[in-house]
C-alpha positions as CSV (number, residue, x, y, z in Angstrom):
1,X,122.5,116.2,114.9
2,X,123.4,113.8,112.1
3,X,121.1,112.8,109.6
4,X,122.0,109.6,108.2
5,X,120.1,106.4,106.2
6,X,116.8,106.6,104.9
7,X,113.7,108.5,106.2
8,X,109.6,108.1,104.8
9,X,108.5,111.3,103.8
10,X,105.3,110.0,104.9
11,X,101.8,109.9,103.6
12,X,98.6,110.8,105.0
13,X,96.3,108.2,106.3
14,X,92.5,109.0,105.2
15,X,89.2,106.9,105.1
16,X,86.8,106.4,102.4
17,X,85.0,109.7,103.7
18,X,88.3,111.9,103.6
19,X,88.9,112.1,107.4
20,X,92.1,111.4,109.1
21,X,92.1,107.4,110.0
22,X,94.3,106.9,113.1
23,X,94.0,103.0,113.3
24,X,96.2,103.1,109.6
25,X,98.7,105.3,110.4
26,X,99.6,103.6,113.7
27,X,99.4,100.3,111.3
28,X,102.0,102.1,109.2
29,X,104.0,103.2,111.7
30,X,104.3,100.2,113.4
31,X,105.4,97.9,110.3
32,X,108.1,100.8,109.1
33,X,109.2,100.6,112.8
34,X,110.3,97.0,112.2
35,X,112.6,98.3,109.4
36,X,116.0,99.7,109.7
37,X,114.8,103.0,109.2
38,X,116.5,106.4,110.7
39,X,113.2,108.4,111.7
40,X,109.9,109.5,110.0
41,X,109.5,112.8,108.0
42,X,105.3,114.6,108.6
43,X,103.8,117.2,106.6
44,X,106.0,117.2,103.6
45,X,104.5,117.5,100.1
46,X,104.2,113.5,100.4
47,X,101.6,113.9,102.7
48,X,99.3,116.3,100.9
49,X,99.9,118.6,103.5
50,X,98.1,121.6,101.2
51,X,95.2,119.9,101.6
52,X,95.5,119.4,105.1
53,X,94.1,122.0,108.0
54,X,96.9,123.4,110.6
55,X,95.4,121.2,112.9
56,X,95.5,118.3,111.1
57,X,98.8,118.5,110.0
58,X,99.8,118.5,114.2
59,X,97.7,115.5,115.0
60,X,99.4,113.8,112.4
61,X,102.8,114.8,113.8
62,X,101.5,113.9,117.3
63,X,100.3,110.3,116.0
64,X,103.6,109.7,114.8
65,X,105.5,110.8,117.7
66,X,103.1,108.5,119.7
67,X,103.4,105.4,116.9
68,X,107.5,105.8,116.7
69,X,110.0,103.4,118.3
70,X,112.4,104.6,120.7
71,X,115.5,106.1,118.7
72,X,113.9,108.0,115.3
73,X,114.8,110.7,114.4
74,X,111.2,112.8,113.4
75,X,111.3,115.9,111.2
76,X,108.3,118.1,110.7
77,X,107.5,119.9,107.5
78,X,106.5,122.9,109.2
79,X,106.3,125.2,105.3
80,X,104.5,128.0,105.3
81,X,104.4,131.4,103.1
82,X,105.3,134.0,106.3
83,X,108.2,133.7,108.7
84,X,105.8,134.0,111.4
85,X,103.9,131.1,110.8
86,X,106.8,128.8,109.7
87,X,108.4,129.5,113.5
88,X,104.7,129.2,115.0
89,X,104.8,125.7,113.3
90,X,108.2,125.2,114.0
91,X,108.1,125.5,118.0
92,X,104.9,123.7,118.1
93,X,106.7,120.7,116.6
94,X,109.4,121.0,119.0
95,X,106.7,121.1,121.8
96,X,105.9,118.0,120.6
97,X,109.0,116.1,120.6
98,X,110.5,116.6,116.9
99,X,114.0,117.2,116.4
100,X,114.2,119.2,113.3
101,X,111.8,121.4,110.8
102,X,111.7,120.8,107.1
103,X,111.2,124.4,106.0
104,X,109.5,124.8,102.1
105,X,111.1,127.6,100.1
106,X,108.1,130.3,100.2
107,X,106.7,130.4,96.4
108,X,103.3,132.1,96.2
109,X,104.5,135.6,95.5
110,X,107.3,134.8,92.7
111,X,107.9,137.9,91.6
112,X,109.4,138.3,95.3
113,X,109.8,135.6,96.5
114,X,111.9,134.5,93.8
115,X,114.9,136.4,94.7
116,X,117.8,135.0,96.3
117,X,118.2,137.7,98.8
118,X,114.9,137.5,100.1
119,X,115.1,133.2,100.1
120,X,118.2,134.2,102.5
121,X,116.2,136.9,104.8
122,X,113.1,134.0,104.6
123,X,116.0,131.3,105.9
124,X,117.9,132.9,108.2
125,X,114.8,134.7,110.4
126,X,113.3,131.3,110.6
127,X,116.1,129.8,111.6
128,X,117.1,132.9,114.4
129,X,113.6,131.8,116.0
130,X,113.1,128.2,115.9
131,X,113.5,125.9,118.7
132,X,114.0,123.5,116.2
133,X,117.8,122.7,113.6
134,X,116.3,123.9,110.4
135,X,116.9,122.0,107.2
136,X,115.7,124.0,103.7
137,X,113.6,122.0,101.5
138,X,114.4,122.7,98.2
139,X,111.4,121.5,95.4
140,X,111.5,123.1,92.4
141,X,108.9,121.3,90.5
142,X,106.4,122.1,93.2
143,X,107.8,125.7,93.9
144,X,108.8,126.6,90.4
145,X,111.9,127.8,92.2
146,X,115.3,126.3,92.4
147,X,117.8,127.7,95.1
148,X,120.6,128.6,93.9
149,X,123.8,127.1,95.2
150,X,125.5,130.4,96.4
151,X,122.5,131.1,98.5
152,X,122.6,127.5,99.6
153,X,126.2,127.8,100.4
154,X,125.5,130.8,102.5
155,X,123.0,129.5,104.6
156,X,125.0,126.6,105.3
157,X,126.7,128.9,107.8
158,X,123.6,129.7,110.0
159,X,124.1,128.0,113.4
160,X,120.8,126.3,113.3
161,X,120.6,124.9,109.8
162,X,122.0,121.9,109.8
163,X,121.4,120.9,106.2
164,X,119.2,120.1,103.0
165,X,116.4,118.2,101.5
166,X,117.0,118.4,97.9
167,X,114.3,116.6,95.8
168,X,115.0,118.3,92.4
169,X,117.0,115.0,91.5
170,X,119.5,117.3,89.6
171,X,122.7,115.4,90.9
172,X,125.5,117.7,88.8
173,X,123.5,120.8,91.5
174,X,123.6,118.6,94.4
175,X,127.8,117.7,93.9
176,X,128.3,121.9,93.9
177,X,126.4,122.3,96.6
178,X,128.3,119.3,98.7
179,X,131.4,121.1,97.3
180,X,130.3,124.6,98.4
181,X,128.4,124.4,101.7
182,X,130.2,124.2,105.1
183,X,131.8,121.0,106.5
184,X,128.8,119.5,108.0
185,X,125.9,120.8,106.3
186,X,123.8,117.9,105.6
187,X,122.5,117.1,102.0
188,X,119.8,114.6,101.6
189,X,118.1,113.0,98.4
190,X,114.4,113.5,98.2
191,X,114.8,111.4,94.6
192,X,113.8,108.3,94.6
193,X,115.3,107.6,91.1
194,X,118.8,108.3,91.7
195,X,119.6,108.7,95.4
196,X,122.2,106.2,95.2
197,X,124.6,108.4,92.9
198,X,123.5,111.3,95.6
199,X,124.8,109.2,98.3
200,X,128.1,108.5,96.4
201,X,128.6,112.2,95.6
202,X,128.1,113.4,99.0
203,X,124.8,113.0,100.2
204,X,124.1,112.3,104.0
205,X,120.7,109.8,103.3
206,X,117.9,110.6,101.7
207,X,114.1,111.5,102.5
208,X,111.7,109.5,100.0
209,X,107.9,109.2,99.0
210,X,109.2,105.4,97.6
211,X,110.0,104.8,100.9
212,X,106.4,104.1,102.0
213,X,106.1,101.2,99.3
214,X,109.4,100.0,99.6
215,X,111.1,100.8,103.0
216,X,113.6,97.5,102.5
217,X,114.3,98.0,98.7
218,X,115.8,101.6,100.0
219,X,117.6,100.3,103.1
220,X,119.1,97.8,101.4
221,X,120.5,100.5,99.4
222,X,121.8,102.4,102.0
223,X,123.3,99.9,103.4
224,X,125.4,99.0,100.0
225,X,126.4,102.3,100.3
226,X,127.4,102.2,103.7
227,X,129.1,98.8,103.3
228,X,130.6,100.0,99.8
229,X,129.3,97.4,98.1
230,X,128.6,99.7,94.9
231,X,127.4,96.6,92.5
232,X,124.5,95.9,95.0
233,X,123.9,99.6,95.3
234,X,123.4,100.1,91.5
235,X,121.7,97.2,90.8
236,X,118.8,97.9,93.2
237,X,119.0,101.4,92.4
238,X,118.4,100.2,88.9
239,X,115.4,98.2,90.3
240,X,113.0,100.7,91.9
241,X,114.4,103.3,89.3
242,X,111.3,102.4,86.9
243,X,108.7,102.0,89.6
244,X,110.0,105.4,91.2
245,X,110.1,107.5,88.2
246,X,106.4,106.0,87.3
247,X,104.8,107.4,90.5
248,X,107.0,110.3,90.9
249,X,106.1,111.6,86.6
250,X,102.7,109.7,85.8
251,X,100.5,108.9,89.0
252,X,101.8,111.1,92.3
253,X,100.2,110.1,95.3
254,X,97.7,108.6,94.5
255,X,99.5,106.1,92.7
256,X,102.1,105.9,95.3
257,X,99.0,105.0,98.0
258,X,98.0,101.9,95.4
259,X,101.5,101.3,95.8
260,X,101.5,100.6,99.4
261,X,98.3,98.7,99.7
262,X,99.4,96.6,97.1
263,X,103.0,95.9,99.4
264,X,101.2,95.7,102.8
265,X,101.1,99.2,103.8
266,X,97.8,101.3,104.2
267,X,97.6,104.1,101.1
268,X,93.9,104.3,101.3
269,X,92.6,107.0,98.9
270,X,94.3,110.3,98.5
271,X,92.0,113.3,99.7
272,X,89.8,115.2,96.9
273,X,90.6,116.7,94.4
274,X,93.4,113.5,94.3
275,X,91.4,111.3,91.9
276,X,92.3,107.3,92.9
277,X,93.9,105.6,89.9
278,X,92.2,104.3,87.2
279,X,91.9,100.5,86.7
280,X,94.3,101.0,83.7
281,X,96.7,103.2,86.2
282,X,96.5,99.9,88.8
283,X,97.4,97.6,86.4
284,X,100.5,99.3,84.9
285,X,101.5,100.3,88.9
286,X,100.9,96.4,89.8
287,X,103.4,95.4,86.9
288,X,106.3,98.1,88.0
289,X,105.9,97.0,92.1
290,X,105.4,93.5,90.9
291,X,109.1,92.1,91.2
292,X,109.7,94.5,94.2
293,X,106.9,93.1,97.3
294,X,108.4,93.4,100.6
């Protein structure tokens, strides 16, 4: 399977009342479908999957699947603390027509889970019993745990892990990794500030919350990349970088939702505790997207 170009990690669609809203994610859907995209990416940390029940996190998925044009490639952050679960989750996405599982480096136990050796038993068993390719999803400001690259490199030789999610944005990590792995492991950026030096160092695409606001912004990035036309590259890079790091550092998601209502998209509020941006927080996201509307 190759994981190329530039994949949403998608957000969740809610109403005013804090219920799943199917009417906006098949809006979403079906405007991202009109864009150059490779696939979608459900139930990531994009998509407040912590706050979301088991089953929501599947009729999400099966929305999607239902929403997608003919051709994406959809990955399904199927995370969870247990090996058991993760492959529960895992086959259940397959079941329902995904093509790979976005598996979370387990985190709530740190004082074992933190351990490279058990990271590797955590990988490898998941990936002996998934119906699904298995790409690690490596976040260490949301795990407090940061792979290390040895362990990466190991993995990388797992039949049925095909590759990486990094979203640390550390790009001098990411170049080791791409130089120890396993021709063919797949590396992709989840940093939407600086995926176009990942791309350049070795980076297969790139999976990204900016995405939702800015789907064309991105592509048009890949496809400077893809075209090597590195001055268009950087300068859009250097374009979305302020508007990226803003949501990514200052307002999280529910920033990034006033993001996309302001650019077309549904964002819709983000589930409690999330508290919707301030009027101050709207005006300074307004001026960052403001040069950047689809």
């Amino acid at each position: 399977m190759k994981l190329q170009g530039i994949f949403p990690a998608l957000t969740s669609s809610f109403d005013h009342e804090g219920n799943l809203y199917k009417v906006k994610v098949f809006h979403n859907i079906e405007k991202l479908n009109q864009v150059g995209l490779s696939g979608y990416v459900v139930g990531g940390s994009t998509g407040e999957t912590p706050l979301l029940s088991v089953e929501e996190r599947f009729q999400l998925m099966a929305w999607v699947k239902e929403a997608s044009a003919e051709g994406k490639t959809l990955i399904a952050g199927v995370g969870a603390e247990s090996v058991h679960e993760t492959v529960q989750n895992a086959n259940r996405a397959a079941d329902l027509g995904y093509h790979a599982a976005l598996v979370l480096t387990p985190f709530y136990y740190r004082r074992q889970m933190h351990r490279p050796e058990t990271q590797a038993l955590f990988f490898r068993a998941v990936a002996d019993r998934s119906k699904l390719p298995v790409l690690i999803y490596n976040i260490p400001q949301v795990t407090g745990y940061d792979l290390p690259d040895q362990t990466i490199a190991e993995l990388s030789h797992h039949p049925n892990i095909i590759g990486m999610k990094d979203s640390s944005g550390n790009l001098e990590k990411m170049n080791e990794v791409v130089r120890l792995v396993k021709p063919g492991f797949q590396t992709l950026s989840g940093a939407g500030i600086n995926f176009w030096e990942a791309l350049r160092i070795g980076a297969s695409g790139a999976i990204l919350a900016i995405a939702n606001p800015l789907p064309y912004a991105c592509i048009t990035i890949w496809e400077a990349f893809r075209t090597r036309e590195h001055e268009a590259g950087h300068d859009w890079q250097e374009r979305i970088a302020p508007a990226a790091q803003l949501i990514a550092s200052k307002y999280g998601i529910a920033g990034l939702k006033y993001a996309m209502d302001l650019n077309g998209y549904y964002g819709g509020p983000p589930r409690l505790p999330f508290i919707p941006p301030s009027p101050e927080a709207k005006a300074e996201i307004e001026e960052a997207f403001a040069d950047l509307r689809s």
